[in-house]
Phi, psi and omega in degrees: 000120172283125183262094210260131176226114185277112183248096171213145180248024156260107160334312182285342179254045088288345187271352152280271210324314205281335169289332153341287226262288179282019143266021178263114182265027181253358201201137203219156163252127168260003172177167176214161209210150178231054162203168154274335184287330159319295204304297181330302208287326169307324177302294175339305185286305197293301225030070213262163152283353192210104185269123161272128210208101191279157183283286177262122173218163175303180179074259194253128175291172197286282166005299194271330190309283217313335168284324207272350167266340162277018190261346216249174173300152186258223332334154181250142171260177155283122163230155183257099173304105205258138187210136167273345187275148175282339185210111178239120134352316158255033208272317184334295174304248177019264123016324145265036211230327182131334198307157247217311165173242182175134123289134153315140173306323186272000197279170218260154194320299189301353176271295173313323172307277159024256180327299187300347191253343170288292173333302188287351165284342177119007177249205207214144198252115176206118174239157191278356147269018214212241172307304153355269192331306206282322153328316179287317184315320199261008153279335166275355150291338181237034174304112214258187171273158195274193095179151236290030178275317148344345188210014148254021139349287233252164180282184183283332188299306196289338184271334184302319204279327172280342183260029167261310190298315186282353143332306188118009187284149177274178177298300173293352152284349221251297171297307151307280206310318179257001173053051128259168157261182188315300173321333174289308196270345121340305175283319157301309197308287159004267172337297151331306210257328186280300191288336186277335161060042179244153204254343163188178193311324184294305166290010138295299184304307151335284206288339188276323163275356168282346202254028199033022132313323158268143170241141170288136193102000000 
C-alpha cells in the first residue's frame, strides 16, 4: 500500500485530497499536518511514501519542510508540491530543495492519483505546461551564469536525451522522437541523472537551464 502524507494548512483541501487518495485501493493518507514543521516530524514519524507538500504555511514554508525532511534520516519520500498559483515564485527553490515536482490545486482527480503513482515510482512529476512553462518563467526572472561546461560529462546522445526531457517529453515520447527504445532511453536518463548527481528529471531539467544548455523561451 503507498502511503501519501498531506501537509496544508486548509483543512478543507487536505480532507479533498484525503477522499481522493483513500478510494483508492493502491494507496492510503497516513497522516495529515496543517504546518511545515507538524509535516517535518510527521514525515519522520509516518515514513510515508510520498508527501503532497503546500508552499505557504504557517512556521515554516513548504520549502524549508521539504529540505528539512530530506536532510533527515531516510528512507526519503517523494515530495510533491502543492500550489494554488500557475507561476509560484518559489517552486524554484522547492525543487532544488529535493521536491519531486508540483501540482496545481485544481488539478483534476485522476491526474493527481497519476502523479502520485509517478513520483512513487521514481519518476518526476513535468509536463510541458507545467513545469516547463514555470521553470522558464522564474529563469527569466532570475538569471543564473550559465556554465555549459557542467556538461561535459555527458555523450552527445545523452544531451539529445536531456533537451528532449526539458521539453516535457516522456520516455516514450522520447523513444519516438530518436527511433530508440524505451529500455535505451530508460538507461540515458539513468546516466544522466547518475553524471549530473541530480535525484530526478526534474532537477535535471533546473541544471540543464542554470547551466545554459536550455535557454528560456
Amino acid at each position: 500500500m503507498l502511503k501519501v502524507l498531506i501537509v496544508d494548512d486548509q483543512s478543507l483541501v487536505s480532507a479533498g485530497l484525503s477522499m481522493i487518495i483513500n478510494a483508492q485501493t493502491d494507496m492510503e493518507v497516513v497522516g495529515s499536518a496543517e504546518s511545515g514543521l507538524v509535516g517535518v516530524e510527521q514525515a519522520h514519524a509516518l515514513e510515508p511514501d510520498v508527501v503532497l507538500m503546500d508552499v505557504r504555511m504557517p512556521d515554516i514554508d513548504g520549502i524549508e519542510a521539504t529540505r528539512r525532511i530530506l536532510a533527515g534520516p531516510g528512507p526519503h519520500p517523494r515530495i510533491v508540491i502543492l500550489t494554488t498559483f500557475d507561476l509560484d515564485e518559489y517552486l524554484m527553490s522547492a525543487i532544488k530543495a529535493g521536491a519531486s515536482g508540483f501540482l496545481l490545486k485544481n488539478t483534476p482527480p485522476d491526474d493527481l492519483l497519476g502523479a502520485i503513482r509517478t513520483v512513487h515510482s521514481g519518476d518526476a512529476v513535468i509536463a510541458p505546461s507545467s513545469t516547463k512553462r514555470l521553470i522558464e518563467h522564474v529563469a527569466l526572472r532570475s538569471p543564473i551564469p550559465a556554465n555549459p561546461h557542467e556538461f561535459d560529462c555527458l555523450t552527445d546522445r545523452e544531451r539529445e536525451v536531456l533537451l528532449l526531457i526539458a521539453k516535457g517529453m516522456s520516455n516514450q515520447e522520447i523513444s519516438k522522437t530518436m527511433y530508440l527504445s524505451e529500455t535505451t532511453v530508460k538507461t540515458h536518463v539513468s546516466k544522466i541523472l547518475e553524471k549530473l548527481g541530480v535525484r530526478d528529471r526534474v532537477q535535471a531539467v533546473v541544471e540543464a537551464y542554470e547551466g545554459g544548455l536550455v535557454h528560456p523561451g
